[in-house]
C-alpha positions in Angstrom: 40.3 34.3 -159.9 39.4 30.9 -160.5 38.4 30.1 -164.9 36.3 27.3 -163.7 33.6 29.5 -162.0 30.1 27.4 -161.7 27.7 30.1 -163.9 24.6 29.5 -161.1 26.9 31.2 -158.1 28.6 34.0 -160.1 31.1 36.2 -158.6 30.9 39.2 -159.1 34.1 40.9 -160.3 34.9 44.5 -159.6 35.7 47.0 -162.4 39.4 46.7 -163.5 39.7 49.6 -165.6 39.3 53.4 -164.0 37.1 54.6 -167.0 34.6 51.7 -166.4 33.9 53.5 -162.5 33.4 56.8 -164.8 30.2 56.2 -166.4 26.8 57.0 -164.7 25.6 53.3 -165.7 27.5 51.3 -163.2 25.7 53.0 -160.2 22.9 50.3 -162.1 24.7 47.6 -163.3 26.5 44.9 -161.9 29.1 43.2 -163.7 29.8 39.3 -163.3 33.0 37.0 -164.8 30.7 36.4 -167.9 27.5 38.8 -167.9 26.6 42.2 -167.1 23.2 42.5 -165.0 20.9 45.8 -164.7 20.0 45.9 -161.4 17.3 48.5 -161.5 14.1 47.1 -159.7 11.9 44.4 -161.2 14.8 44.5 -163.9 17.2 41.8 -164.9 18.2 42.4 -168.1 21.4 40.7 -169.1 24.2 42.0 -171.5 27.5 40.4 -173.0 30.7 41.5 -170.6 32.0 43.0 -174.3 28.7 45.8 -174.1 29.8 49.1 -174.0 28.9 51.6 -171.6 27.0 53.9 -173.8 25.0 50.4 -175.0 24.0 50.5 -171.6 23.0 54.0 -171.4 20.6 53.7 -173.8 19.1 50.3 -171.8 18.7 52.9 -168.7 17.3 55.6 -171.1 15.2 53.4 -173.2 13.6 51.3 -170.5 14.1 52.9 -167.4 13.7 56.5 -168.0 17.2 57.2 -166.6 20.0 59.7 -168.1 23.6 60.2 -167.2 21.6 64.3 -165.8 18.9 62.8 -164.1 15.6 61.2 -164.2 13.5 62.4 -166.4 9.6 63.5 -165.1 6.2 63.5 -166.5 7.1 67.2 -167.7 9.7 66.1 -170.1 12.3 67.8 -167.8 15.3 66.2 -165.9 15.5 66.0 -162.4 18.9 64.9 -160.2 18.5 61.9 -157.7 18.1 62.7 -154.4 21.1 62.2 -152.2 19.9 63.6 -148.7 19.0 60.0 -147.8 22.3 58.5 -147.5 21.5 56.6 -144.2 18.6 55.3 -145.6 20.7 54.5 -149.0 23.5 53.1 -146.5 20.9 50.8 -144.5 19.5 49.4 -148.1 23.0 48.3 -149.3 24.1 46.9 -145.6 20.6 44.5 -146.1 21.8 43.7 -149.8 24.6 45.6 -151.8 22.9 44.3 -155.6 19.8 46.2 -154.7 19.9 49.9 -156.4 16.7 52.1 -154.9 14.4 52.7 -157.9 13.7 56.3 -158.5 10.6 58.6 -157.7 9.6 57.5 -161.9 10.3 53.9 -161.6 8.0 53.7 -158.4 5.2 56.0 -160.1 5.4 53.7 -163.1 5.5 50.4 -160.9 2.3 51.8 -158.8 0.5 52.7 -162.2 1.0 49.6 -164.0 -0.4 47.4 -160.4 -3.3 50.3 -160.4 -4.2 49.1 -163.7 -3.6 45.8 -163.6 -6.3 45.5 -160.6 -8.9 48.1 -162.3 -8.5 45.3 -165.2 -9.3 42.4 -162.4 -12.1 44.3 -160.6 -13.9 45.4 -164.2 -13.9 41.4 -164.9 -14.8 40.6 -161.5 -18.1 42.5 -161.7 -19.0 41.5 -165.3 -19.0 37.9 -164.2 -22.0 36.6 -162.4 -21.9 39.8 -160.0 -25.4 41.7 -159.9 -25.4 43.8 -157.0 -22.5 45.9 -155.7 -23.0 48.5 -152.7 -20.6 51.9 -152.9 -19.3 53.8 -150.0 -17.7 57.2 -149.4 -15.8 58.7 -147.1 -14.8 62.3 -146.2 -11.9 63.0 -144.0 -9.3 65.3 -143.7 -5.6 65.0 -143.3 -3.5 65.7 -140.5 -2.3 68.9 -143.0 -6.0 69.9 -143.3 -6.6 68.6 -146.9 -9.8 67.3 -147.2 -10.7 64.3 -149.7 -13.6 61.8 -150.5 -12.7 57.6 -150.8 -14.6 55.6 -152.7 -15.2 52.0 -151.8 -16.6 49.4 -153.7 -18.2 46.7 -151.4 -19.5 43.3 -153.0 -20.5 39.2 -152.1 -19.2 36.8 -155.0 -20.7 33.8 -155.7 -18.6 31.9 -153.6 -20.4 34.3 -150.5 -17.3 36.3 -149.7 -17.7 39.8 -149.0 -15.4 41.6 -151.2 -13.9 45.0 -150.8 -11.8 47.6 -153.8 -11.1 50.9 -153.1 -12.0 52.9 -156.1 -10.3 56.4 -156.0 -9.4 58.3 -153.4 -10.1 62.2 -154.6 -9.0 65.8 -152.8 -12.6 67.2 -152.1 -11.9 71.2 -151.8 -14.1 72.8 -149.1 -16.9 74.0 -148.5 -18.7 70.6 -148.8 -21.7 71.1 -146.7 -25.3 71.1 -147.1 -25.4 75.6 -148.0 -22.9 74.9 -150.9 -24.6 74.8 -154.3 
């Protein structure tokens, strides 16, 4: 390898040393000439090429919610990572071999914090300058017959654009008819 690498078109250099393939970290990090990179989604954390492995763990653990077992769930217990989507997984690294899949938690976390980020927006949206809003529901159900009710906030800003949020979208058990107290 070169020593006079230009630091804005790294190389990456592959793992010289077998115990470096052992740990569960480098299925998420990438290491460069002079940096090591998470590459969990929305993640780019950066770590001297001297970090150790177990350093990184606790990165994963700490910040990710990922462990050398699994991914841990809501229920504080620790799940493997699916593996019967290899041609999907294949596909993914043909498009872009840096890009690691986040896990069921990381997307579930990633949905949450844009779910809250835009009730945030909409709450501020309606305390400014917005008097009347109109609210709509619908009840369908699912191809699985699961029935459930949307909520749909409908509204014209100042600027006299008609403005749509869906609210919640709620499973609505049966019976809901008119004989059901």
């Amino acid at each position: 390898m070169s020593s006079n690498l230009n630091d804005s078109n790294p190389q990456i250099i592959s793992p010289v040393l077998k115990r470096r393939n052992e740990s569960f970290v480098w299925q998420y990090m990438k290491k460069y000439e002079n940096k090591i990179v998470c590459q969990v989604i929305n993640c780019s954390a950066e770590f001297s090429c001297k970090t150790s492995s177990s350093s990184l763990a606790v990165h994963l653990a700490n910040v990710h919610e990922i462990h050398e077992n699994g991914i841990e769930d809501n229920s504080g217990e620790t799940t493997s990572p699916k593996t019967d989507d290899t041609k999907f997984r294949k596909f993914i690294f043909s498009l872009n071999p840096r890009f690691v899949l986040p896990d069921r938690k990381s997307v579930r976390e990633m949905i949450k914090r844009k779910y809250d980020k835009k009730k945030n927006e909409l709450k501020d949206i309606l305390a400014i300058n917005i008097s009347k809003i109109n609210l709509t529901c619908h009840i369908w159900t699912s191809l699985s017959k699961h029935p459930y009710i949307a909520v749909t906030c409908h509204f014209i800003s100042n600027d006299w654009r008609l403005n749509e949020y869906l609210l919640d979208i709620i499973y609505f058990p049966h019976p809901h008819d008119a004989n059901t107290e």
